[in-house]
C-alpha positions in Angstrom: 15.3 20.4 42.8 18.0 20.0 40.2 20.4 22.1 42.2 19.7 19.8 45.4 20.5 17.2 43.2 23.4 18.8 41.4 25.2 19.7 45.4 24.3 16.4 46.8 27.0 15.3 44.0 29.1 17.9 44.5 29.6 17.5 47.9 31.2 14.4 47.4 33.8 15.8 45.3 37.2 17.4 46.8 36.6 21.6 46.6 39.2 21.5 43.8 37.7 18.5 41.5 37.4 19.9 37.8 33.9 19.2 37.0 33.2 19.3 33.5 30.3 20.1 30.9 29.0 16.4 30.6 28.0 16.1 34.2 24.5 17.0 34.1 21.7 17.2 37.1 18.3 16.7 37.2 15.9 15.2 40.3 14.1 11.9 39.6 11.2 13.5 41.3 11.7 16.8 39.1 12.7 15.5 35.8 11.9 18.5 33.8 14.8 20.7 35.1 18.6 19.7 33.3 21.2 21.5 35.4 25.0 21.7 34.4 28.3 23.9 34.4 30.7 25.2 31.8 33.8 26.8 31.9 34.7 29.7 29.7 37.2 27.8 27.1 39.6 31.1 27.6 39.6 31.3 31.1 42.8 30.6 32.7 40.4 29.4 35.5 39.7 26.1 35.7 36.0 24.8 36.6 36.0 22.8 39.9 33.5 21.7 42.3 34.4 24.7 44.4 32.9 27.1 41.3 30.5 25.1 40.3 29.0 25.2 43.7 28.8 28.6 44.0 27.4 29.1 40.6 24.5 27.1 41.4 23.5 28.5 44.8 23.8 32.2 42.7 21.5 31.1 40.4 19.2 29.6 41.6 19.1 32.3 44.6 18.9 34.8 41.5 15.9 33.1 40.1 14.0 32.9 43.4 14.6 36.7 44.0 13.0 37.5 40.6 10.7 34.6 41.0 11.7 33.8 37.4 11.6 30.3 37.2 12.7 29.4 33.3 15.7 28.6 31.1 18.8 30.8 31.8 22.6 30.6 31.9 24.3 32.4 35.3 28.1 33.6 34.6 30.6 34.2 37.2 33.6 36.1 37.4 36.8 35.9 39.3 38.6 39.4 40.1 37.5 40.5 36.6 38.5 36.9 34.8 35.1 35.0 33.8 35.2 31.6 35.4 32.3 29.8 33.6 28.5 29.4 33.7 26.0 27.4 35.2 22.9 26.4 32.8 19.3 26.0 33.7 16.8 24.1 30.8 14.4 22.2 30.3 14.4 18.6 29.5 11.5 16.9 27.9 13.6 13.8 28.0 15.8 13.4 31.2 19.6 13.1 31.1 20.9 9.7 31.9 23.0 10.1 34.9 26.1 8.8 35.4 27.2 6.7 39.0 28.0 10.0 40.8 24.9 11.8 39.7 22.6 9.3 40.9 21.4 10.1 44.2 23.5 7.9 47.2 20.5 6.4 48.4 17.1 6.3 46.5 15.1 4.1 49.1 13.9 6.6 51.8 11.2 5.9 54.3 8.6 8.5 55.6 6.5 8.7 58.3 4.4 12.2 58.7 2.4 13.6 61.2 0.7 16.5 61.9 3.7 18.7 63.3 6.8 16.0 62.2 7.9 13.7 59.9 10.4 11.0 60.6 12.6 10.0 57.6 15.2 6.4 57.4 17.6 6.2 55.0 20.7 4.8 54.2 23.9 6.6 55.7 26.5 7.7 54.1 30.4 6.2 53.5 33.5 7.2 53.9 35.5 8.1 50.7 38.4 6.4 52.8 36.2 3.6 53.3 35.7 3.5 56.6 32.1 3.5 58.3 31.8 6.0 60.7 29.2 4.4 62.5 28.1 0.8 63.1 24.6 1.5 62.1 23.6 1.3 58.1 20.8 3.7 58.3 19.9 6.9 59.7 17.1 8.4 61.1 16.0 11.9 61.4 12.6 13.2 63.4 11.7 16.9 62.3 9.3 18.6 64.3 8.2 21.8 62.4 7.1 24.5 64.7 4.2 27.6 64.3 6.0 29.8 62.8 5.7 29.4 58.9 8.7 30.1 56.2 8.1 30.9 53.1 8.5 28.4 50.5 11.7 30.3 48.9 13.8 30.8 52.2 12.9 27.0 53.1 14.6 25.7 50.1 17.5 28.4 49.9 18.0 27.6 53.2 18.9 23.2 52.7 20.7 25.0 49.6 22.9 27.2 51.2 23.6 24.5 53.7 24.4 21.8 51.4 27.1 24.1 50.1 28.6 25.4 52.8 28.8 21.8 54.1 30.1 19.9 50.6 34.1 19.4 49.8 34.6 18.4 53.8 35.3 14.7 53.3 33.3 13.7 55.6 34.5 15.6 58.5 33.2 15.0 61.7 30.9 17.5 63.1 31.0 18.9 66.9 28.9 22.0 66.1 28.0 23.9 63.1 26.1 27.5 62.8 25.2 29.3 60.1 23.6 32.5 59.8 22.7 34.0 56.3 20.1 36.1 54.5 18.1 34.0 52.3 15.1 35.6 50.7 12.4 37.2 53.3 14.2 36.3 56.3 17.2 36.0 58.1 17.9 32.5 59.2 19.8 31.0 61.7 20.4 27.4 62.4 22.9 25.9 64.4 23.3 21.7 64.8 25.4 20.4 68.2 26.6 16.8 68.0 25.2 14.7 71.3 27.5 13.2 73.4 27.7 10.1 73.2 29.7 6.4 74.5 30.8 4.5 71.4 33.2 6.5 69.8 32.4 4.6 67.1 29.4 6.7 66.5 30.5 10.4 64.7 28.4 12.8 62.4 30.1 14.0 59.7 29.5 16.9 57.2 27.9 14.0 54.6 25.6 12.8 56.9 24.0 16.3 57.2 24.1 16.7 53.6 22.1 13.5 52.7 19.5 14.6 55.4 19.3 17.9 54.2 18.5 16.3 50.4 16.0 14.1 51.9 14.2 17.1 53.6 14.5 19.2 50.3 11.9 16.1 48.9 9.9 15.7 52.0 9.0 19.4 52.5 8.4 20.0 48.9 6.0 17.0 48.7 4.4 18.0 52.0 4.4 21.1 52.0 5.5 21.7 54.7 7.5 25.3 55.2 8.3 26.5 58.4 10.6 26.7 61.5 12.0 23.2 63.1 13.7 20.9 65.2 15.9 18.3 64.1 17.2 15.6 65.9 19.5 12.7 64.3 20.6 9.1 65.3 21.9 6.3 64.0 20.6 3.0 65.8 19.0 4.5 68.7 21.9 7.0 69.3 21.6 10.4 69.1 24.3 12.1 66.4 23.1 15.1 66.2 20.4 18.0 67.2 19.6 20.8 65.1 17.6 23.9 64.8 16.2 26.2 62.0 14.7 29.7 62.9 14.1 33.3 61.4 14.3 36.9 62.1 13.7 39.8 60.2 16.5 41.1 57.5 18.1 44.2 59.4 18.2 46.9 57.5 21.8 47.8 56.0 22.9 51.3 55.5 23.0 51.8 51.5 20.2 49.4 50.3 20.6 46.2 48.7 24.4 45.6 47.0 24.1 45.0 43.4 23.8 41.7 41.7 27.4 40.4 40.9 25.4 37.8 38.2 24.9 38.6 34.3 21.5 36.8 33.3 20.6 35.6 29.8 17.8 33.6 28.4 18.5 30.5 27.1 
């Protein structure tokens, strides 16, 4: 969860923010996990939000495919020039987190049934400071449906979002697909904004991103792993409808490429 944590910042951030070594990530839920990035000090390459970003989804992918859950520093490299590293540990005492680390809204309400939850939070603003919608909260009904996900592709899955989505500046969203391999599966999700009569009422790239580090705690605490249905609104308007479903990996001539990642124990 400190990589949730750690993108749900980042996504704030413009793609080319430098990001340095004293930002530091952990999850108040999971405060035994300290996450950061560090850039090679003889790199000509900079470490922004758009590296960091990617290191973190490569790590902690690498970890679920090896099912190696411990201390370990990830480097990266950039046609042959190492950018930097991103740095799993343990923290017996939790990092104190600066204003950007601490998550944009920490009061959440959730309501869960046997086949949904319903989540309200608080929405997300504008960096430009202009609301986007004349509600202050959001809420989000998830229906999970029979066919079950395994824990791993569930969380790559809000991972691999989250970063595809971050750097946008809140950038309204009309539709948005996304098809990737995570770990057992294939998944495919797509999420359609609804029409709707105010203009006043968008979805932007944020919006999805908060509700996508909400679900990250919800289906963790639940337990609950599997295919769904999303739909989003903000004071009785629907924003947005979404979908999340998987297929088998097709086979691809030549095996599995290589890992690009060099692992070490730290």
């Amino acid at each position: 969860m400190a990589c949730v944590a750690a993108l749900h910042a980042l996504a704030v951030l413009d793609r080319d923010s430098t990001v340095s070594a004293d930002e530091k990530w952990t999850h108040p839920d999971y405060p035994g996990v300290v996450l950061y990035v560090a850039e090679d000090p003889k790199s000509p390459i900079t470490m922004t939000a758009r590296w960091a970003t990617f290191l973190i989804n490569a790590g902690i992918r690498d970890m679920m495919l090896r099912q190696r859950y411990e201390s370990a520093i990830f480097w990266g490299w950039f046609r042959d020039v190492r950018v930097g590293s991103a740095i799993f540990a343990s923290s017996r005492r939790p990092p104190r987190l600066s204003l950007l680390q601490r998550p944009q809204d920490v009061s959440m309400i959730i309501r869960t049934g046997a086949n949904h939850t319903t989540l309200t939070y608080g929405r997300s603003r504008s960096r430009t400071g202009i609301e986007l919608a004349t509600g202050d909260t959001i809420h989000a009904e998830v229906t999970y449906l029979e066919k079950a996900m395994d824990r791993r592709d569930s969380m790559i899955m809000i991972i691999y979002l989250m970063m595809s989505l971050g750097g946008r500046d809140y950038e309204p969203l009309k539709a948005y697909q996304c098809i990737f391999q995570a770990i057992t599966v294939e998944v495919r999700t797509i999420w359609n904004a609804a029409p709707a009569p105010p203009k006043t009422y968008v979805i932007n790239s944020m919006d999805l991103v908060n509700f996508l580090a909400h679900l990250a705690v919800v289906i963790l605490r639940e337990r609950k792993f599997a295919e769904m249905n999303v739909v989003i609104s903000d004071d009785g308007v629907v924003l947005v409808r979404g979908a999340v479903r998987t297929r088998p990996i097709s086979p691809k001539p030549g095996g599995t490429l290589p890992s690009t990642l060099d692992v070490s124990s730290a």
